[in-house]
Structure formats: structure tokens, C-alpha cells
KEMAR-617071 format. One record per residue: residue in three letters; x, y, z of N, C-alpha, C in turn. Coordinates in steps of 0.05 Angstrom, whole numbers, padded with zeros to 5 digits, always signed. Each point is the difference from the previous one (the first is absolute). Layout:
<recs>
ALAXYZXYZXYZ;...
</recs>
This chain:
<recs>
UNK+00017-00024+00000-00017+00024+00000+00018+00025+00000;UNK-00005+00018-00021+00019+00024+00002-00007+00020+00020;UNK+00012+00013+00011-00003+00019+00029-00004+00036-00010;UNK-00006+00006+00004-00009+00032-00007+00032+00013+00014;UNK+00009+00022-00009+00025+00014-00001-00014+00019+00033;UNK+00016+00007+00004-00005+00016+00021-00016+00034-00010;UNK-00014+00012+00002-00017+00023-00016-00015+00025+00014;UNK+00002-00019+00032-00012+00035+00014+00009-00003+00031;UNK-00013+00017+00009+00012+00005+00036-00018-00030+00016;UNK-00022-00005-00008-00006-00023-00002+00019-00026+00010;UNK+00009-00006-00020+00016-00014-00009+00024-00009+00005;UNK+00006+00027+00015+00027+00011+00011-00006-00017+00028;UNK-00023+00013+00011-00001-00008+00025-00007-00030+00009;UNK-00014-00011-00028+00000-00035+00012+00031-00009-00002;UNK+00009+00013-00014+00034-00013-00004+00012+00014+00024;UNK+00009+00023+00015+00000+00007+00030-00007-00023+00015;UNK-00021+00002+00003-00018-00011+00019+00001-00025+00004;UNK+00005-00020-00017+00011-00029-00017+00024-00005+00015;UNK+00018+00026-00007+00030-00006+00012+00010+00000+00023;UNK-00019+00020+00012+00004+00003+00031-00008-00021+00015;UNK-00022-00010-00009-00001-00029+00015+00020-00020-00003;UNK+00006-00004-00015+00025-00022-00007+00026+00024+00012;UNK+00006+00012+00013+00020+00015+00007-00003-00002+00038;UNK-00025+00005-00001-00018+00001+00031+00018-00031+00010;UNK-00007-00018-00017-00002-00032+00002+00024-00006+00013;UNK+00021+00012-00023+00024-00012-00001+00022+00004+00031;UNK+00008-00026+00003+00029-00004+00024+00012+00017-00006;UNK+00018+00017-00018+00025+00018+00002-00009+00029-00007;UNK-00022-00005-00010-00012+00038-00014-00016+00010+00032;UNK-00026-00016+00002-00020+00009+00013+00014+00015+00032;UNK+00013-00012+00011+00007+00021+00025+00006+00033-00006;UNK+00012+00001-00016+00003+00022-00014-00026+00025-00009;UNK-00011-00012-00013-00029+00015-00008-00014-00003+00024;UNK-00009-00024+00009-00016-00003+00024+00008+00023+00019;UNK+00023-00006+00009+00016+00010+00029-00007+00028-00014;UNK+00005+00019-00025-00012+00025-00002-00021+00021-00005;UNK-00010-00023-00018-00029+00012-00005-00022-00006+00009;UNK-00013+00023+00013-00026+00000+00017-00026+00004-00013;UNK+00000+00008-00016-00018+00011-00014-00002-00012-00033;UNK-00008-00036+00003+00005-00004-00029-00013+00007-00027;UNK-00025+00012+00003-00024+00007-00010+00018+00031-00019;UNK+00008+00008+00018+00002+00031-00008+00035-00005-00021;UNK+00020-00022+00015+00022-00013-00006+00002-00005-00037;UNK-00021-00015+00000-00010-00005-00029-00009+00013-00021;UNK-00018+00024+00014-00005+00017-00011+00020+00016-00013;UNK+00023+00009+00011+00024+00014-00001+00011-00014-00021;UNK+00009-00025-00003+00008-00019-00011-00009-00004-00031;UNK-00024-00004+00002-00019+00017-00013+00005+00017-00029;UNK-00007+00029+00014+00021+00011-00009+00022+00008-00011;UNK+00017-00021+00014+00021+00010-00002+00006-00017-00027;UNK-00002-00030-00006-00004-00015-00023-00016+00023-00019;UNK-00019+00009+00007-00020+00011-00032+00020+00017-00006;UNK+00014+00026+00014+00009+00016-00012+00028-00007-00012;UNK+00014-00025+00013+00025-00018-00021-00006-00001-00022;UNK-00027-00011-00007-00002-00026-00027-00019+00023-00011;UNK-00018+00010+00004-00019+00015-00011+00007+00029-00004;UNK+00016+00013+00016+00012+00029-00007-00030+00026+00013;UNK-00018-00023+00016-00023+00020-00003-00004+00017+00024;UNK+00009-00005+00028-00005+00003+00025+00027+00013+00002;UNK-00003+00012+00028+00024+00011+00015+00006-00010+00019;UNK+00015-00026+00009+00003-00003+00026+00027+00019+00013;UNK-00019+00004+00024+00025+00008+00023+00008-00015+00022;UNK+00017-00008+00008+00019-00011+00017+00035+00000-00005;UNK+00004-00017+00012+00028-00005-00003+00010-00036+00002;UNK+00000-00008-00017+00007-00023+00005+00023-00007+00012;UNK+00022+00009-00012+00025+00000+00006-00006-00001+00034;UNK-00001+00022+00010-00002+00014+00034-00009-00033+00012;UNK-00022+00004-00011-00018-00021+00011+00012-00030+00000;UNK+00017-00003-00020+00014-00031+00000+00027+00000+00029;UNK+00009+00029+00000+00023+00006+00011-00011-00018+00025;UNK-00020+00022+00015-00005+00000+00022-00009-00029+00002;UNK-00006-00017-00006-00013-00023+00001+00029-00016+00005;UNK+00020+00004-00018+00024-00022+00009+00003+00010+00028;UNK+00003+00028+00004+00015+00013+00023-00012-00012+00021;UNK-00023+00009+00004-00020-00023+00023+00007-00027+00012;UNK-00001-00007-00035+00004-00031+00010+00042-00016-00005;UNK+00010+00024+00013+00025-00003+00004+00020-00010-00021;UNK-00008+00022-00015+00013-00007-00035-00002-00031-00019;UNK-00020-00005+00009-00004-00032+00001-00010-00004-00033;UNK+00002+00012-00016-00018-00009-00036+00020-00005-00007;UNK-00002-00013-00019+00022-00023-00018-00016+00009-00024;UNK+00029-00014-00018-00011+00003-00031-00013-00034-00004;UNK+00002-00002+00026-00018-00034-00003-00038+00011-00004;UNK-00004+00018+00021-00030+00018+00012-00011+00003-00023;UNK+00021+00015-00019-00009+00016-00031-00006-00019-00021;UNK+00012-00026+00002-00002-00026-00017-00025-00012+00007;UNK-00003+00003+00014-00030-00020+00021-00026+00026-00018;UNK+00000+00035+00010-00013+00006-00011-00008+00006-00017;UNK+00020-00004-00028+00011-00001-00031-00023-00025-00004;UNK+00011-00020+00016-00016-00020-00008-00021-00010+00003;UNK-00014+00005+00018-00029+00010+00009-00015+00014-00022;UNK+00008+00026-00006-00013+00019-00012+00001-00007-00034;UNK+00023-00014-00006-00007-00020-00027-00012-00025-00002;UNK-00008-00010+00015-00026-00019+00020-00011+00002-00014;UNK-00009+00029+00028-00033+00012-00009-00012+00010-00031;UNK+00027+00019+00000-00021+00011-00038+00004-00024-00012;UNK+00012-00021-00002+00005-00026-00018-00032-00012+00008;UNK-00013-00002+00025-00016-00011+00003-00028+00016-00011;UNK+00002+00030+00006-00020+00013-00005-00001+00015-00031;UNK+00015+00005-00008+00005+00014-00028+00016-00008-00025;UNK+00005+00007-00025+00018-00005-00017-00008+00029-00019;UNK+00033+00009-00012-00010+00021-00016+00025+00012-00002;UNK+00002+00031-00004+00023+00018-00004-00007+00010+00025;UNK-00015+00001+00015+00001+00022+00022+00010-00019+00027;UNK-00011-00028-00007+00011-00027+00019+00028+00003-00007;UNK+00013-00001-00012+00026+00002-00016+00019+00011+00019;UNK-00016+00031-00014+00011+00029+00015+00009-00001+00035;UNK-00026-00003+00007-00002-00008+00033+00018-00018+00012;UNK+00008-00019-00016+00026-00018+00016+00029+00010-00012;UNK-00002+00018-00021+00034+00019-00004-00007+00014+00024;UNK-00009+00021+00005-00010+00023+00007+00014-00016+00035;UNK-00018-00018+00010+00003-00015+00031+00033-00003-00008;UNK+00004-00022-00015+00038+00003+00006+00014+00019-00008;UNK+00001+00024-00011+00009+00018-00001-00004+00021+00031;UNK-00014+00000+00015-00010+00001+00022+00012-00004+00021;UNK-00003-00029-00001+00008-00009+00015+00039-00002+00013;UNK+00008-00007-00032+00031+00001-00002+00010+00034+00021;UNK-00012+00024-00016-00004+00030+00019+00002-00002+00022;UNK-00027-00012+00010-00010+00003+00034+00027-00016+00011;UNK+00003-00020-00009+00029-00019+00014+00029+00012+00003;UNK-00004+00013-00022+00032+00016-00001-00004+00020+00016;UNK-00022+00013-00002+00001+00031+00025-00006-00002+00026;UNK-00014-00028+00005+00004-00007+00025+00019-00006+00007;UNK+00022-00007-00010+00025-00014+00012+00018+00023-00004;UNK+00000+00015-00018+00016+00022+00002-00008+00018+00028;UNK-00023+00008+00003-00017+00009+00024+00010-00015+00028;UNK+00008-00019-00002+00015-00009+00026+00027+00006+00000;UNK+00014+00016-00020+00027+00003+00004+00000+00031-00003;UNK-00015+00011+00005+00002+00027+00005-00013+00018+00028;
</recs>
């Protein structure tokens, strides 16, 4: 059965929403998200977001991811590995593998390891400064 490409905020959010559970789940990810976020409703929403205006160019998100990854190793005692980033690399090509196919499914797993590779290097640089 062929899968519909990924196409609105919709869409966005069952694939969010999809991943966080399988992230919630997991032995080496979930302490991490768990232990921080209180508010997963609103978490996703952000998330959200923050995917539509990547892949779609349409929204504005504001935050900081970067900040936000920092403080999360710092917390948890510089403790992320480029093992953490492999687990959620692989997860998140899981999910759109399970839920979508297309150019925008495509896009969305460059887009995550390109991302991802970032968040890892400036976190670790971030501990040496």
C-alpha cells in the first residue's frame, strides 16, 4: 500500500506525536525527555512547529534548540553520546518510514541528521567552553 508524503501541520503532528512515543518508551532516550518535559501537550505543539516551518518554510518558530539541547546534557551531567543521536536518528526514520513516503518524507530524515550531527557537535563543544 503506498503511504501519502507528508503535506500539512496535520501530518506533522501525527509524525511528532508517533515519535515521541517511541522516544517516551525507549531505555536510553526516555529519561531525558521524561526527566524534562512537563508539559507534553504544549511540548509537541512546539515541535510541531518547529518541523512545519523546516520542511514547509510556512510558520515561524521561536525557540532555541541548540540552548535547549545544551542545558539538557548539562543537567544530566554531560551524559549524551553520539550513541543518544543514533537511537533518535533511528527512531525518527522508523516513524516517517512507518507513516509516510514522498519528497517531504525524504526531506525530513536529511533535515533530522543534518540536525542532529549540529546539536552533537555544539553540545560537546558547549562543554568545553
Amino acid at each position: 500500500m503506498k503511504k501519502a508524503d507528508i503535506k500539512t501541520r496535520e501530518d506533522i503532528y501525527l509524525l511528532v506525536s508517533s515519535f515521541y512515543q517511541k522516544v517516551r518508551k525507549d531505555k536510553a532516550l526516555g529519561p531525558f525527555f521524561n526527566e524534562t518535559i512537563k508539559n507534553w501537550e504544549e511540548h509537541l505543539q512546539h515541535l510541531t512547529t518547529f518541523w512545519e516551518s523546516s520542511l514547509f518554510l510556512k510558520t515561524k518558530f521561536t525557540g532555541n534548540p541548540l540552548k535547549a539541547h545544551v542545558n539538557v546534557d548539562a543537567k544530566h551531567n554531560n551524559s549524551i553520546t553520539e550513541l543518544h543521536f543514533g537511537l533518535w536518528l533511528n527512531l525518527w526514520f522508523e516513524t516517517i518510514d512507518d507513516l509516510f513516503e514522498g519528497d517531504y518524507a525524504e526531506n525530513a530524515k536529511r533535515r533530522a541528521r543534518k540536525m542532529g550531527t549540529f546539536l552533537y557537535l555544539k553540545i560537546f563543544e558547549a562543554r568545553n567552553s
